[in-house]
C-alpha positions as CSV (number, residue, x, y, z in Angstrom):
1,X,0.0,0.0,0.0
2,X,1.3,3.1,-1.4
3,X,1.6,6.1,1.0
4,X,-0.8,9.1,0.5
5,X,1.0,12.3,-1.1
6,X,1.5,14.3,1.9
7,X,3.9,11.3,3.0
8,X,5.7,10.6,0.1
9,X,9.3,11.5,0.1
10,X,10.1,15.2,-2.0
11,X,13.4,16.1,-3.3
12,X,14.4,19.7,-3.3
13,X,17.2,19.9,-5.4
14,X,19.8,17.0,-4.2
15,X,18.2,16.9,-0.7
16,X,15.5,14.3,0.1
17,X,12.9,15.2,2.6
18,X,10.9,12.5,4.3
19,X,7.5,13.8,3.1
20,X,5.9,16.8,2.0
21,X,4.1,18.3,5.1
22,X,6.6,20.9,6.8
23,X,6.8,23.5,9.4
24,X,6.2,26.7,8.4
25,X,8.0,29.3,10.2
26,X,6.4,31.1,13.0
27,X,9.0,33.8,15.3
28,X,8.8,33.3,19.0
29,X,9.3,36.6,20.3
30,X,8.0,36.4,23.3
31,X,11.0,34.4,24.5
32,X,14.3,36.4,24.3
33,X,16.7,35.6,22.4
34,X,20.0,37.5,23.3
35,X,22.4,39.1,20.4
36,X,20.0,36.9,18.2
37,X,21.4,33.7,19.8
38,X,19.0,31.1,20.2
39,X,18.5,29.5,23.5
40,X,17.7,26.3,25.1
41,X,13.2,27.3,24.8
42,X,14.2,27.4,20.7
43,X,16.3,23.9,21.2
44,X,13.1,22.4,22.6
45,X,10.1,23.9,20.0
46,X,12.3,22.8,17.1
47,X,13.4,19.4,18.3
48,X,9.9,18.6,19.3
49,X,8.6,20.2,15.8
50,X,11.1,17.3,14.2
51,X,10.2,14.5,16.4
52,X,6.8,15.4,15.5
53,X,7.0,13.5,11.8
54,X,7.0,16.9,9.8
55,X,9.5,16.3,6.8
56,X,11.1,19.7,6.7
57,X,10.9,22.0,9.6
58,X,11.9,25.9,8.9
59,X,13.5,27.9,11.7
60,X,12.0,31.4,11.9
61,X,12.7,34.6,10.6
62,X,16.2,35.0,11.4
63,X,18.3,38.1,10.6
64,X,21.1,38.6,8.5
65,X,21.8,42.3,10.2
66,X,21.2,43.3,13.5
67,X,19.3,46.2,12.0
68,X,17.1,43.9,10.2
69,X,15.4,42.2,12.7
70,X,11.6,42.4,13.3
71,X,12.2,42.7,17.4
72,X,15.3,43.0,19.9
73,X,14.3,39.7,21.0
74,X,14.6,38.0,17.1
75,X,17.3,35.3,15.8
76,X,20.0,36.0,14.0
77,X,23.0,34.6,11.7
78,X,24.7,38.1,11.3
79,X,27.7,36.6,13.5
80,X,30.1,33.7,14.0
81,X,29.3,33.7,17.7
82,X,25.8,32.8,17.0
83,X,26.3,29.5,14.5
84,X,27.2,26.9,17.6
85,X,23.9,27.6,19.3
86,X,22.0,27.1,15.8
87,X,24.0,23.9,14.8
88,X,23.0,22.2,18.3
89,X,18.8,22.7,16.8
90,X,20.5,21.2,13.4
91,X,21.7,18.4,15.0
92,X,18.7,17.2,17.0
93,X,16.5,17.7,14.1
94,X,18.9,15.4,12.0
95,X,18.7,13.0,15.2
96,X,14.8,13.1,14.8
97,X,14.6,11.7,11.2
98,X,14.0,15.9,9.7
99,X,15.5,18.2,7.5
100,X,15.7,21.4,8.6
101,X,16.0,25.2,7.1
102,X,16.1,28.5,8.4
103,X,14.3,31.2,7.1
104,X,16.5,34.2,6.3
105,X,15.3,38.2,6.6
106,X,15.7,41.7,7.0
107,X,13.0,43.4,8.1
108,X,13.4,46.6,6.6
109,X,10.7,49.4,7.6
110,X,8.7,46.7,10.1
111,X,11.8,46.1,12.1
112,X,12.5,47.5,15.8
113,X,8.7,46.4,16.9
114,X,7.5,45.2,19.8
115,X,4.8,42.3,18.4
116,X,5.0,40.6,21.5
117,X,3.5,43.3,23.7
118,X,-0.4,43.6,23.6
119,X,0.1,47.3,22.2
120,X,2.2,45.9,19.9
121,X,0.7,47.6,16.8
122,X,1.6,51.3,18.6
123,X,4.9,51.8,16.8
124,X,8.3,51.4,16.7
125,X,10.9,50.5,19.7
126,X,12.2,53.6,21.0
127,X,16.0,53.9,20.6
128,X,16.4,54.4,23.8
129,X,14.4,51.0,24.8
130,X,16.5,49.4,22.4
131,X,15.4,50.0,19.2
132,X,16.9,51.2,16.2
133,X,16.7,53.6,13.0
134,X,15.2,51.3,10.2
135,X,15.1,51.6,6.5
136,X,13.5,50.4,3.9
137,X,13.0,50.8,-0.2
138,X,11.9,54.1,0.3
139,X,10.9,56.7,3.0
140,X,7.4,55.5,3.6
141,X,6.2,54.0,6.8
142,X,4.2,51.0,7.6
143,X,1.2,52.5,9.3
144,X,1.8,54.1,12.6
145,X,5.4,52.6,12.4
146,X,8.6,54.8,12.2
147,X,9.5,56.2,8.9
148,X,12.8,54.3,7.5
149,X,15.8,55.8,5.6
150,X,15.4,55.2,2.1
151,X,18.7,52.8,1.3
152,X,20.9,54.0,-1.1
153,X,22.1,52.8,-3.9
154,X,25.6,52.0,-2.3
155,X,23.8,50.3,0.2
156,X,21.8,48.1,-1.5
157,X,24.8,45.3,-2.1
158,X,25.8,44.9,1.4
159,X,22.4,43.4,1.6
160,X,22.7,41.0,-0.4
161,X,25.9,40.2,1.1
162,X,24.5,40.0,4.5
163,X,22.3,37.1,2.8
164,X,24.9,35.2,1.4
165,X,27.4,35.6,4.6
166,X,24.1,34.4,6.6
167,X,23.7,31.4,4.4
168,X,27.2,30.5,5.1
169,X,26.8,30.4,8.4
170,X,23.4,28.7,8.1
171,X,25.6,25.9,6.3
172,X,27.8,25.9,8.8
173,X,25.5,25.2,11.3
174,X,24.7,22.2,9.6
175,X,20.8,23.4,7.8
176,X,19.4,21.4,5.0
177,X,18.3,24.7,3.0
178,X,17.2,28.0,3.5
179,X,14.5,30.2,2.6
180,X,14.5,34.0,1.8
181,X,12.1,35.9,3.5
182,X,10.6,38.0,0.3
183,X,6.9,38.3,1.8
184,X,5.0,40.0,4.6
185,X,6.4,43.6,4.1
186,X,9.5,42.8,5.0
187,X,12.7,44.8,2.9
188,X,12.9,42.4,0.0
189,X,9.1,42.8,-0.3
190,X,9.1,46.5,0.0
191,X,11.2,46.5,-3.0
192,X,8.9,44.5,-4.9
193,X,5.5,46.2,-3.9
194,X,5.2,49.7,-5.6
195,X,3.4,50.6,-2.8
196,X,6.2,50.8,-0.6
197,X,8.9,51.1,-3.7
198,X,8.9,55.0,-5.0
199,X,12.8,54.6,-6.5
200,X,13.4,56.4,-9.3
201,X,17.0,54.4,-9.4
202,X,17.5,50.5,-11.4
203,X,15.7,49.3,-8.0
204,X,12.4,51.3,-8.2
205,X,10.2,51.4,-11.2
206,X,8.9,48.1,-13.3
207,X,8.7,45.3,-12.0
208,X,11.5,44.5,-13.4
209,X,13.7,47.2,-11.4
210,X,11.6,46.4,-8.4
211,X,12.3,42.9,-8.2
212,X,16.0,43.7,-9.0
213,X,17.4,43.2,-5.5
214,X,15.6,39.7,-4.8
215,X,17.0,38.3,-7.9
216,X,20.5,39.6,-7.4
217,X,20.4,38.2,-3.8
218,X,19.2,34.6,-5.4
219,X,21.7,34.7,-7.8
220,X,24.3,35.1,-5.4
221,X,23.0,32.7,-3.2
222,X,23.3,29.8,-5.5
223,X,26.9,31.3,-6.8
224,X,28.4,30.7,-3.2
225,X,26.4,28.0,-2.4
226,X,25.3,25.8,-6.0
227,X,23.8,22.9,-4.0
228,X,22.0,24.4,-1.4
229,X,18.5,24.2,-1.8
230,X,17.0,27.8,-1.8
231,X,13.3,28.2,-0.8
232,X,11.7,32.1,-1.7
233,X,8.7,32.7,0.7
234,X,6.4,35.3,-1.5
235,X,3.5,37.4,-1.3
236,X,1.8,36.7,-3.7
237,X,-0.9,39.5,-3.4
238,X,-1.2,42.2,-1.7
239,X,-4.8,42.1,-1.8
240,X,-5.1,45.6,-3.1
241,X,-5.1,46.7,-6.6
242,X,-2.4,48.4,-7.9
243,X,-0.2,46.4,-5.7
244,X,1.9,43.4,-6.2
245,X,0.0,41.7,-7.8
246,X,-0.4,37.5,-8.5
247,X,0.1,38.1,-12.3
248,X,3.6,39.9,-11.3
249,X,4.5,36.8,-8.9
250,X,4.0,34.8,-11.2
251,X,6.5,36.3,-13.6
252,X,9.0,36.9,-10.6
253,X,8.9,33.5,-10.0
254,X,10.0,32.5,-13.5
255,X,12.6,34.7,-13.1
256,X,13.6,33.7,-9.6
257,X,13.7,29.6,-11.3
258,X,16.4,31.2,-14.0
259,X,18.2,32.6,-10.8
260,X,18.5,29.2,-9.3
261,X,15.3,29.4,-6.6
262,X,14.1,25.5,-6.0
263,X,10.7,26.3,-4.9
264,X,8.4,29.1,-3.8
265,X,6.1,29.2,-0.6
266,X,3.3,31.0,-1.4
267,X,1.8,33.3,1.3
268,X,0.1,36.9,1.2
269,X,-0.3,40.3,2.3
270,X,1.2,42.2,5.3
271,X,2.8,44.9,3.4
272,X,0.0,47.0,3.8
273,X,-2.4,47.6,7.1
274,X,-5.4,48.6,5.6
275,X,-5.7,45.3,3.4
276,X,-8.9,43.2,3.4
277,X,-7.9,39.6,3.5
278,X,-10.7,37.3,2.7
279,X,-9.4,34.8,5.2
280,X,-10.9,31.0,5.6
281,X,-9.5,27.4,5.5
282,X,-7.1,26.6,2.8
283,X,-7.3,30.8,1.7
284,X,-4.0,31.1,0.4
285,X,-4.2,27.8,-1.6
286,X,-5.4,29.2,-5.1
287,X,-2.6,31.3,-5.0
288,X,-0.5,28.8,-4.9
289,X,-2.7,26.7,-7.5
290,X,-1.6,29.5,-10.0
291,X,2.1,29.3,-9.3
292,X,2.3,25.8,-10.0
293,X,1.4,26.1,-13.3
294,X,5.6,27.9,-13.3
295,X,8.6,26.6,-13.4
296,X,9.2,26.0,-9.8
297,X,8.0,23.8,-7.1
298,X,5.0,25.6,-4.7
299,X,4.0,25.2,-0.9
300,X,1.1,26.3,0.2
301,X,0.2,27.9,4.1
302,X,-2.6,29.2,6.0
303,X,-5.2,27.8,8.1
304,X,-4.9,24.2,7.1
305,X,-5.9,21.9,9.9
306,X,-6.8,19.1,8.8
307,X,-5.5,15.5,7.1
308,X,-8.3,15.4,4.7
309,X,-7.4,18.8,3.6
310,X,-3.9,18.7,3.4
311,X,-4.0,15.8,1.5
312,X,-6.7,17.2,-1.0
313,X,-4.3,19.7,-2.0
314,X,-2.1,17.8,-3.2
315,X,-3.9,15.6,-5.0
316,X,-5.7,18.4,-7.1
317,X,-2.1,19.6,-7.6
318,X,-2.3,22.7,-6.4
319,X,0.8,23.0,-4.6
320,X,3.6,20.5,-4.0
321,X,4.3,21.0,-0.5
322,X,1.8,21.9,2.4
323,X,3.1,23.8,5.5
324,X,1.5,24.3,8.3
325,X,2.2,26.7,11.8
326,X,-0.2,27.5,14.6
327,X,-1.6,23.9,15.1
328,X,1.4,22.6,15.8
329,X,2.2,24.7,18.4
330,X,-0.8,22.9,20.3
331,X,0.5,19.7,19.2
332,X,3.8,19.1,17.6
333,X,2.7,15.4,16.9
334,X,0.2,16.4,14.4
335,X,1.8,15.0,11.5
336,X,2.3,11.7,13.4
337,X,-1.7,11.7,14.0
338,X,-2.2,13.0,10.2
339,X,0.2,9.5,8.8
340,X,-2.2,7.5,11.1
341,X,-5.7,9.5,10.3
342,X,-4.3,8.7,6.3
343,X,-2.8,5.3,7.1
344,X,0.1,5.8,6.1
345,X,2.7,2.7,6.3
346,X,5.4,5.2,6.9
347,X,4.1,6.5,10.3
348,X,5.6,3.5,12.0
349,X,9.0,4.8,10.4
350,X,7.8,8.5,12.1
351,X,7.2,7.6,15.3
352,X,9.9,8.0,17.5
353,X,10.9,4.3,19.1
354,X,9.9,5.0,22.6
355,X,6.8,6.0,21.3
356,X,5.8,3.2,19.2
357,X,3.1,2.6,22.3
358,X,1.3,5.7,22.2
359,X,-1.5,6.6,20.3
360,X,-1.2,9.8,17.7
Protein backbone atom coordinates (compact mmCIF):
# COMPACT_ATOMS: atom_id res chain seq x y z
CA UNK A 1 0.00 0.00 0.00
CA UNK A 2 1.33 3.10 -1.36
CA UNK A 3 1.63 6.09 1.04
CA UNK A 4 -0.83 9.09 0.52
CA UNK A 5 0.95 12.31 -1.13
CA UNK A 6 1.48 14.27 1.89
CA UNK A 7 3.90 11.35 3.01
CA UNK A 8 5.70 10.65 0.10
CA UNK A 9 9.25 11.53 0.07
CA UNK A 10 10.14 15.16 -2.03
CA UNK A 11 13.35 16.06 -3.29
CA UNK A 12 14.38 19.68 -3.34
CA UNK A 13 17.22 19.92 -5.41
CA UNK A 14 19.79 16.96 -4.15
CA UNK A 15 18.15 16.90 -0.68
CA UNK A 16 15.46 14.30 0.10
CA UNK A 17 12.88 15.21 2.64
CA UNK A 18 10.87 12.45 4.33
CA UNK A 19 7.49 13.82 3.14
CA UNK A 20 5.91 16.75 1.95
CA UNK A 21 4.10 18.33 5.15
CA UNK A 22 6.60 20.88 6.78
CA UNK A 23 6.80 23.53 9.43
CA UNK A 24 6.21 26.71 8.37
CA UNK A 25 7.95 29.29 10.18
CA UNK A 26 6.43 31.12 13.02
CA UNK A 27 8.96 33.82 15.25
CA UNK A 28 8.75 33.32 19.04
CA UNK A 29 9.25 36.62 20.25
CA UNK A 30 8.04 36.38 23.30
CA UNK A 31 10.96 34.36 24.48
CA UNK A 32 14.31 36.39 24.35
CA UNK A 33 16.73 35.59 22.38
CA UNK A 34 19.96 37.50 23.29
CA UNK A 35 22.45 39.08 20.40
CA UNK A 36 20.03 36.92 18.16
CA UNK A 37 21.43 33.69 19.82
CA UNK A 38 19.01 31.14 20.19
CA UNK A 39 18.52 29.51 23.53
CA UNK A 40 17.68 26.31 25.13
CA UNK A 41 13.23 27.35 24.78
CA UNK A 42 14.18 27.35 20.71
CA UNK A 43 16.29 23.89 21.25
CA UNK A 44 13.09 22.42 22.56
CA UNK A 45 10.13 23.86 19.96
CA UNK A 46 12.28 22.82 17.15
CA UNK A 47 13.36 19.41 18.27
CA UNK A 48 9.93 18.63 19.33
CA UNK A 49 8.58 20.16 15.79
CA UNK A 50 11.09 17.34 14.22
CA UNK A 51 10.19 14.50 16.41
CA UNK A 52 6.82 15.40 15.52
CA UNK A 53 6.97 13.54 11.81
CA UNK A 54 7.04 16.94 9.84
CA UNK A 55 9.54 16.26 6.77
CA UNK A 56 11.12 19.67 6.71
CA UNK A 57 10.94 22.00 9.61
CA UNK A 58 11.87 25.94 8.95
CA UNK A 59 13.46 27.92 11.72
CA UNK A 60 12.00 31.37 11.93
CA UNK A 61 12.72 34.62 10.62
CA UNK A 62 16.22 35.01 11.37
CA UNK A 63 18.31 38.13 10.60
CA UNK A 64 21.14 38.59 8.53
CA UNK A 65 21.77 42.35 10.17
CA UNK A 66 21.23 43.30 13.51
CA UNK A 67 19.30 46.21 11.99
CA UNK A 68 17.07 43.92 10.16
CA UNK A 69 15.44 42.19 12.73
CA UNK A 70 11.58 42.38 13.33
CA UNK A 71 12.18 42.68 17.44
CA UNK A 72 15.25 43.03 19.86
CA UNK A 73 14.27 39.73 20.98
CA UNK A 74 14.65 37.95 17.13
CA UNK A 75 17.25 35.26 15.78
CA UNK A 76 19.95 36.01 14.00
CA UNK A 77 22.97 34.58 11.74
CA UNK A 78 24.73 38.07 11.33
CA UNK A 79 27.68 36.59 13.54
CA UNK A 80 30.12 33.70 14.02
CA UNK A 81 29.31 33.73 17.70
CA UNK A 82 25.84 32.76 16.98
CA UNK A 83 26.35 29.50 14.50
CA UNK A 84 27.19 26.94 17.58
CA UNK A 85 23.87 27.56 19.31
CA UNK A 86 21.98 27.14 15.77
CA UNK A 87 23.96 23.95 14.78
CA UNK A 88 22.96 22.21 18.32
CA UNK A 89 18.78 22.73 16.83
CA UNK A 90 20.51 21.16 13.44
CA UNK A 91 21.68 18.38 14.99
CA UNK A 92 18.70 17.19 17.04
CA UNK A 93 16.47 17.71 14.05
CA UNK A 94 18.91 15.35 11.97
CA UNK A 95 18.65 12.99 15.23
CA UNK A 96 14.80 13.11 14.78
CA UNK A 97 14.63 11.71 11.20
CA UNK A 98 14.00 15.88 9.73
CA UNK A 99 15.48 18.21 7.45
CA UNK A 100 15.68 21.44 8.63
CA UNK A 101 16.02 25.18 7.08
CA UNK A 102 16.07 28.50 8.39
CA UNK A 103 14.30 31.21 7.10
CA UNK A 104 16.48 34.16 6.29
CA UNK A 105 15.28 38.21 6.56
CA UNK A 106 15.67 41.69 6.99
CA UNK A 107 12.99 43.44 8.08
CA UNK A 108 13.41 46.63 6.59
CA UNK A 109 10.66 49.36 7.62
CA UNK A 110 8.70 46.72 10.07
CA UNK A 111 11.83 46.14 12.13
CA UNK A 112 12.46 47.52 15.75
CA UNK A 113 8.71 46.38 16.92
CA UNK A 114 7.48 45.17 19.82
CA UNK A 115 4.79 42.28 18.38
CA UNK A 116 4.99 40.57 21.45
CA UNK A 117 3.45 43.27 23.72
CA UNK A 118 -0.39 43.60 23.62
CA UNK A 119 0.09 47.25 22.22
CA UNK A 120 2.20 45.86 19.92
CA UNK A 121 0.71 47.63 16.83
CA UNK A 122 1.59 51.35 18.61
CA UNK A 123 4.89 51.81 16.84
CA UNK A 124 8.33 51.40 16.74
CA UNK A 125 10.91 50.47 19.68
CA UNK A 126 12.19 53.58 20.97
CA UNK A 127 15.99 53.86 20.63
CA UNK A 128 16.43 54.44 23.79
CA UNK A 129 14.40 50.99 24.79
CA UNK A 130 16.51 49.41 22.38
CA UNK A 131 15.38 50.01 19.23
CA UNK A 132 16.90 51.20 16.18
CA UNK A 133 16.71 53.59 12.99
CA UNK A 134 15.25 51.26 10.23
CA UNK A 135 15.10 51.61 6.47
CA UNK A 136 13.50 50.41 3.86
CA UNK A 137 13.05 50.81 -0.18
CA UNK A 138 11.89 54.10 0.32
CA UNK A 139 10.93 56.71 2.96
CA UNK A 140 7.40 55.54 3.57
CA UNK A 141 6.19 54.05 6.79
CA UNK A 142 4.22 50.96 7.58
CA UNK A 143 1.23 52.47 9.31
CA UNK A 144 1.84 54.13 12.64
CA UNK A 145 5.38 52.58 12.36
CA UNK A 146 8.58 54.83 12.16
CA UNK A 147 9.48 56.24 8.86
CA UNK A 148 12.78 54.32 7.50
CA UNK A 149 15.81 55.80 5.65
CA UNK A 150 15.41 55.24 2.14
CA UNK A 151 18.71 52.81 1.27
CA UNK A 152 20.91 53.96 -1.09
CA UNK A 153 22.08 52.75 -3.92
CA UNK A 154 25.59 52.01 -2.27
CA UNK A 155 23.85 50.33 0.24
CA UNK A 156 21.83 48.08 -1.54
CA UNK A 157 24.82 45.29 -2.08
CA UNK A 158 25.80 44.95 1.45
CA UNK A 159 22.39 43.42 1.60
CA UNK A 160 22.69 41.02 -0.40
CA UNK A 161 25.88 40.23 1.15
CA UNK A 162 24.49 39.98 4.46
CA UNK A 163 22.26 37.08 2.81
CA UNK A 164 24.90 35.23 1.37
CA UNK A 165 27.44 35.57 4.57
CA UNK A 166 24.08 34.39 6.63
CA UNK A 167 23.74 31.44 4.44
CA UNK A 168 27.23 30.53 5.15
CA UNK A 169 26.83 30.41 8.38
CA UNK A 170 23.38 28.74 8.15
CA UNK A 171 25.64 25.89 6.28
CA UNK A 172 27.83 25.90 8.84
CA UNK A 173 25.54 25.23 11.30
CA UNK A 174 24.70 22.15 9.61
CA UNK A 175 20.77 23.45 7.79
CA UNK A 176 19.39 21.42 5.00
CA UNK A 177 18.27 24.69 2.99
CA UNK A 178 17.16 28.03 3.48
CA UNK A 179 14.51 30.22 2.55
CA UNK A 180 14.51 34.00 1.77
CA UNK A 181 12.06 35.92 3.53
CA UNK A 182 10.63 37.95 0.32
CA UNK A 183 6.93 38.30 1.80
CA UNK A 184 5.03 39.96 4.58
CA UNK A 185 6.40 43.61 4.13
CA UNK A 186 9.46 42.84 5.01
CA UNK A 187 12.67 44.84 2.94
CA UNK A 188 12.86 42.41 0.04
CA UNK A 189 9.10 42.76 -0.29
CA UNK A 190 9.11 46.50 0.00
CA UNK A 191 11.23 46.49 -3.00
CA UNK A 192 8.94 44.48 -4.94
CA UNK A 193 5.51 46.18 -3.94
CA UNK A 194 5.17 49.74 -5.64
CA UNK A 195 3.38 50.65 -2.80
CA UNK A 196 6.23 50.79 -0.62
CA UNK A 197 8.91 51.11 -3.67
CA UNK A 198 8.95 54.96 -5.02
CA UNK A 199 12.76 54.64 -6.45
CA UNK A 200 13.43 56.39 -9.32
CA UNK A 201 16.96 54.44 -9.40
CA UNK A 202 17.54 50.48 -11.38
CA UNK A 203 15.75 49.30 -8.03
CA UNK A 204 12.45 51.28 -8.18
CA UNK A 205 10.20 51.43 -11.22
CA UNK A 206 8.86 48.13 -13.26
CA UNK A 207 8.66 45.26 -12.03
CA UNK A 208 11.53 44.54 -13.39
CA UNK A 209 13.69 47.24 -11.45
CA UNK A 210 11.64 46.41 -8.40
CA UNK A 211 12.34 42.93 -8.15
CA UNK A 212 16.02 43.66 -9.03
CA UNK A 213 17.35 43.18 -5.50
CA UNK A 214 15.56 39.69 -4.76
CA UNK A 215 17.02 38.34 -7.87
CA UNK A 216 20.50 39.60 -7.42
CA UNK A 217 20.36 38.16 -3.77
CA UNK A 218 19.18 34.56 -5.40
CA UNK A 219 21.73 34.72 -7.85
CA UNK A 220 24.28 35.12 -5.45
CA UNK A 221 22.95 32.72 -3.19
CA UNK A 222 23.28 29.85 -5.54
CA UNK A 223 26.85 31.31 -6.85
CA UNK A 224 28.40 30.65 -3.16
CA UNK A 225 26.38 27.99 -2.41
CA UNK A 226 25.33 25.84 -6.03
CA UNK A 227 23.79 22.90 -3.95
CA UNK A 228 21.98 24.38 -1.44
CA UNK A 229 18.54 24.18 -1.77
CA UNK A 230 16.98 27.79 -1.84
CA UNK A 231 13.27 28.23 -0.78
CA UNK A 232 11.69 32.11 -1.69
CA UNK A 233 8.68 32.74 0.65
CA UNK A 234 6.36 35.31 -1.46
CA UNK A 235 3.49 37.41 -1.32
CA UNK A 236 1.81 36.70 -3.70
CA UNK A 237 -0.90 39.49 -3.39
CA UNK A 238 -1.18 42.16 -1.65
CA UNK A 239 -4.80 42.13 -1.76
CA UNK A 240 -5.10 45.63 -3.07
CA UNK A 241 -5.06 46.69 -6.56
CA UNK A 242 -2.38 48.45 -7.89
CA UNK A 243 -0.22 46.38 -5.65
CA UNK A 244 1.86 43.42 -6.17
CA UNK A 245 -0.01 41.70 -7.80
CA UNK A 246 -0.44 37.50 -8.46
CA UNK A 247 0.15 38.10 -12.28
CA UNK A 248 3.61 39.94 -11.29
CA UNK A 249 4.46 36.81 -8.92
CA UNK A 250 3.96 34.84 -11.24
CA UNK A 251 6.48 36.29 -13.63
CA UNK A 252 8.97 36.86 -10.62
CA UNK A 253 8.92 33.50 -9.96
CA UNK A 254 10.05 32.46 -13.47
CA UNK A 255 12.61 34.65 -13.10
CA UNK A 256 13.62 33.65 -9.57
CA UNK A 257 13.66 29.60 -11.30
CA UNK A 258 16.43 31.16 -13.98
CA UNK A 259 18.24 32.57 -10.84
CA UNK A 260 18.46 29.21 -9.31
CA UNK A 261 15.34 29.40 -6.64
CA UNK A 262 14.08 25.48 -5.99
CA UNK A 263 10.67 26.29 -4.89
CA UNK A 264 8.37 29.10 -3.75
CA UNK A 265 6.10 29.15 -0.65
CA UNK A 266 3.28 30.95 -1.41
CA UNK A 267 1.85 33.30 1.28
CA UNK A 268 0.12 36.90 1.21
CA UNK A 269 -0.27 40.32 2.26
CA UNK A 270 1.21 42.25 5.34
CA UNK A 271 2.83 44.93 3.36
CA UNK A 272 -0.01 47.03 3.83
CA UNK A 273 -2.35 47.65 7.14
CA UNK A 274 -5.35 48.62 5.58
CA UNK A 275 -5.72 45.33 3.37
CA UNK A 276 -8.86 43.22 3.42
CA UNK A 277 -7.94 39.62 3.52
CA UNK A 278 -10.69 37.34 2.66
CA UNK A 279 -9.36 34.83 5.17
CA UNK A 280 -10.89 31.05 5.56
CA UNK A 281 -9.51 27.38 5.50
CA UNK A 282 -7.14 26.57 2.84
CA UNK A 283 -7.30 30.78 1.71
CA UNK A 284 -4.01 31.14 0.36
CA UNK A 285 -4.17 27.85 -1.62
CA UNK A 286 -5.44 29.23 -5.09
CA UNK A 287 -2.56 31.32 -4.96
CA UNK A 288 -0.47 28.79 -4.85
CA UNK A 289 -2.72 26.71 -7.52
CA UNK A 290 -1.57 29.50 -10.00
CA UNK A 291 2.05 29.26 -9.26
CA UNK A 292 2.32 25.80 -9.95
CA UNK A 293 1.43 26.06 -13.34
CA UNK A 294 5.63 27.93 -13.32
CA UNK A 295 8.62 26.57 -13.44
CA UNK A 296 9.16 26.05 -9.81
CA UNK A 297 7.95 23.77 -7.06
CA UNK A 298 4.99 25.63 -4.67
CA UNK A 299 4.01 25.20 -0.87
CA UNK A 300 1.13 26.34 0.17
CA UNK A 301 0.16 27.90 4.08
CA UNK A 302 -2.63 29.23 5.97
CA UNK A 303 -5.17 27.79 8.14
CA UNK A 304 -4.94 24.22 7.11
CA UNK A 305 -5.90 21.94 9.88
CA UNK A 306 -6.82 19.10 8.81
CA UNK A 307 -5.49 15.55 7.13
CA UNK A 308 -8.30 15.39 4.67
CA UNK A 309 -7.36 18.85 3.65
CA UNK A 310 -3.95 18.71 3.38
CA UNK A 311 -4.03 15.77 1.50
CA UNK A 312 -6.67 17.20 -1.04
CA UNK A 313 -4.31 19.65 -1.99
CA UNK A 314 -2.07 17.79 -3.23
CA UNK A 315 -3.91 15.64 -5.02
CA UNK A 316 -5.67 18.42 -7.09
CA UNK A 317 -2.12 19.56 -7.61
CA UNK A 318 -2.30 22.73 -6.44
CA UNK A 319 0.78 22.96 -4.56
CA UNK A 320 3.63 20.50 -3.97
CA UNK A 321 4.34 21.01 -0.54
CA UNK A 322 1.75 21.86 2.40
CA UNK A 323 3.09 23.78 5.51
CA UNK A 324 1.53 24.34 8.33
CA UNK A 325 2.16 26.66 11.80
CA UNK A 326 -0.15 27.47 14.56
CA UNK A 327 -1.65 23.91 15.09
CA UNK A 328 1.43 22.59 15.78
CA UNK A 329 2.20 24.72 18.40
CA UNK A 330 -0.79 22.92 20.28
CA UNK A 331 0.53 19.71 19.18
CA UNK A 332 3.85 19.06 17.63
CA UNK A 333 2.72 15.36 16.86
CA UNK A 334 0.19 16.40 14.44
CA UNK A 335 1.78 14.96 11.53
CA UNK A 336 2.25 11.74 13.42
CA UNK A 337 -1.69 11.74 14.00
CA UNK A 338 -2.25 13.05 10.20
CA UNK A 339 0.17 9.50 8.81
CA UNK A 340 -2.19 7.51 11.11
CA UNK A 341 -5.73 9.52 10.31
CA UNK A 342 -4.30 8.68 6.25
CA UNK A 343 -2.83 5.26 7.06
CA UNK A 344 0.08 5.84 6.10
CA UNK A 345 2.73 2.66 6.31
CA UNK A 346 5.42 5.19 6.85
CA UNK A 347 4.06 6.51 10.33
CA UNK A 348 5.60 3.54 11.97
CA UNK A 349 9.02 4.76 10.42
CA UNK A 350 7.82 8.45 12.13
CA UNK A 351 7.19 7.58 15.35
CA UNK A 352 9.92 8.02 17.52
CA UNK A 353 10.92 4.31 19.06
CA UNK A 354 9.87 5.01 22.58
CA UNK A 355 6.80 6.04 21.34
CA UNK A 356 5.82 3.18 19.18
CA UNK A 357 3.13 2.65 22.31
CA UNK A 358 1.26 5.69 22.16
CA UNK A 359 -1.47 6.62 20.32
CA UNK A 360 -1.24 9.81 17.67
Amino acid sequence: MADPLLFRPFRLRNLEVRNRLWVSPMCQYSVPAADGVPTDWHLQHYGALARGGAGLVMVEATAVVAEGRISPRDLGLWSDAQVPAFARIAELAHAHGARIGVQLGHAGRKASTHPWLPDAATGSVDVAAGGWETVGASPIPFGDLATPRELTRDEIPGVTAAFVAAADRAVAAGFDAIEVHAAHGYLLHSFLSPFSNHRDDAYGGDLAGRARLLRETVRALRAAHPELPIVVRVSATEWVPGGFSLEECGIVAGWLAEDGADLVDASSGANLPDARIPIGPSYQVPLAAELRGGPLAVGTVGMITESAQAEAILVTEQADIVSIGRPLLADPHLPLRWARELRAPSAESLTPGPYHRARF
